[in-house]
N, C-alpha and C positions, 0 to 999 in steps of 0.2 A: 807490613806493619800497620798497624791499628792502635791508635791513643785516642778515645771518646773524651771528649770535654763538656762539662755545661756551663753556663753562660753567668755567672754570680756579679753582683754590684760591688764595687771599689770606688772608693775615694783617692784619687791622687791628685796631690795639687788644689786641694777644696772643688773637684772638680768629679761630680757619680758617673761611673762610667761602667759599661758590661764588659767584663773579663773575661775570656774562656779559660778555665781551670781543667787540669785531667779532673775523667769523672773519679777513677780509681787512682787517686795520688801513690807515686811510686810504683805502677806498673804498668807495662807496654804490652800490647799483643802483638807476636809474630806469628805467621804462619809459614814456615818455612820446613825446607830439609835440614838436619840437624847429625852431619857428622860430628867425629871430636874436633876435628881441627876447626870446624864454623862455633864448636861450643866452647874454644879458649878465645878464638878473634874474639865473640859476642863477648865474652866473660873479661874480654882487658879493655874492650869500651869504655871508653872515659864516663862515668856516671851509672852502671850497671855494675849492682849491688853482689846480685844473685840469678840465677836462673832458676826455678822452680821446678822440682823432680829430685828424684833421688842422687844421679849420677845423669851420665851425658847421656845414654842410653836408655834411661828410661824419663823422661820429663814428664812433666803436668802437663793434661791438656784440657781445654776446655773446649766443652760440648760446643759443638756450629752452632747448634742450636738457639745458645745465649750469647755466642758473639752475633749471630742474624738479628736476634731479637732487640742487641743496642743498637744494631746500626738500624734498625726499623724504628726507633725510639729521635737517633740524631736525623733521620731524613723526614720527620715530620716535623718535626723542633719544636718540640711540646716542651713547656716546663717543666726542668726535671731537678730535682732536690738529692739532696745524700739523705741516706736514711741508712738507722742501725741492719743488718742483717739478721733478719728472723728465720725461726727455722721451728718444728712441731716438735712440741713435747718442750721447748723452754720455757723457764719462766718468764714472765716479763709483766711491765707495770701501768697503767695506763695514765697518759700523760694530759689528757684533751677529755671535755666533756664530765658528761654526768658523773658518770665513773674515775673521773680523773683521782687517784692515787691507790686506785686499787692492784694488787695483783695476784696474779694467780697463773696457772699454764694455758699456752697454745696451743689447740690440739688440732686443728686446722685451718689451713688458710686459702683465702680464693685471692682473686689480685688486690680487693679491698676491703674485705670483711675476713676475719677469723672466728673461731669459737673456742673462747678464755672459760677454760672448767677452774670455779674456784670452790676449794673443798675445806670441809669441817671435819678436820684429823680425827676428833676425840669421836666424833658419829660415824666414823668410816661412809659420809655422804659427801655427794657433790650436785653442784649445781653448774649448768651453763648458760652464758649468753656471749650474743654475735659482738663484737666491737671490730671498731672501725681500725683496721692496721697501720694507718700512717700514725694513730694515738698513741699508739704503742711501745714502748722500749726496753731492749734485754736487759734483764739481770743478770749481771755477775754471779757465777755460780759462787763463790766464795759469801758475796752479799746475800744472796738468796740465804745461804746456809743460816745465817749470823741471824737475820730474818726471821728463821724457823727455830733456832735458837732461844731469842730475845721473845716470838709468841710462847713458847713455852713453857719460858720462866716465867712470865709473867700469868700463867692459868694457872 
């Protein structure tokens, strides 16, 4: 089992104290083997929602990869924050800085710089620059919509 926590400040008792929170509230890593009879035990566990996967036989897994790379994150015990999940090709808005309330797309990202293309519909141009990722925050695709919407009407 694997539960990664980071370290957040609480007040209890008028009193700031460091808390370890799950990093991913509401989920636990197992690695395990995974008959049906281990996927109902796990499944009538007091406090277990769901298991992730289709059926008992085919589960989600997540890459070693990125379970390596958290526990490489908790055993240096760097400062770590919750951040929205970005991904290329969304939109998203930027929150910090010069640019702060602009948005436009992601179209790639390094661990801390991206490059946000923001484009001029009516000229079928676009322009890019690098911004800084942690600035950064998705858009709801719905919101985006209403967004592109609301610029429209308005030209």
């Amino acid at each position: 089992m694997f539960l990664p926590t980071i370290r957040v400040w609480s007040r209890r008792a008028g009193k700031r104290r460091l808390i370890p929170l799950p990093m991913f509230p509401g989920y636990l890593f197992a690695h395990c083997t995974m008959d049906k009879g281990a996927y109902i035990e796990t499944l009538s566990t007091r406090g277990v929602v769901r298991i992730l996967g289709e059926r008992w036989d085919r589960l989600a897994t997540v890459a070693d990869a990125e379970i390596e790379a958290l526990q490489r994150l908790l055993e240096v015990d760097a400062p770590v924050l919750p951040h929205p999940y970005l991904h290329e090709g969304q939109r998203v808005r930027i929150t910090d800085g010069a640019f702060a309330g602009i948005e436009g797309l992601l179209v790639r990202s390094r661990p801390n710089r991206g490059l946000l293309v923001l484009s001029v519909e009516l000229l079928h141009q676009s322009v890019a620059v690098e911004v800084d990722c942690t600035a950064v925050t998705p858009i709801a695709p719905a919101a985006a919509a209403l967004a592109d919407r609301a610029r429209l009407l308005a030209s």
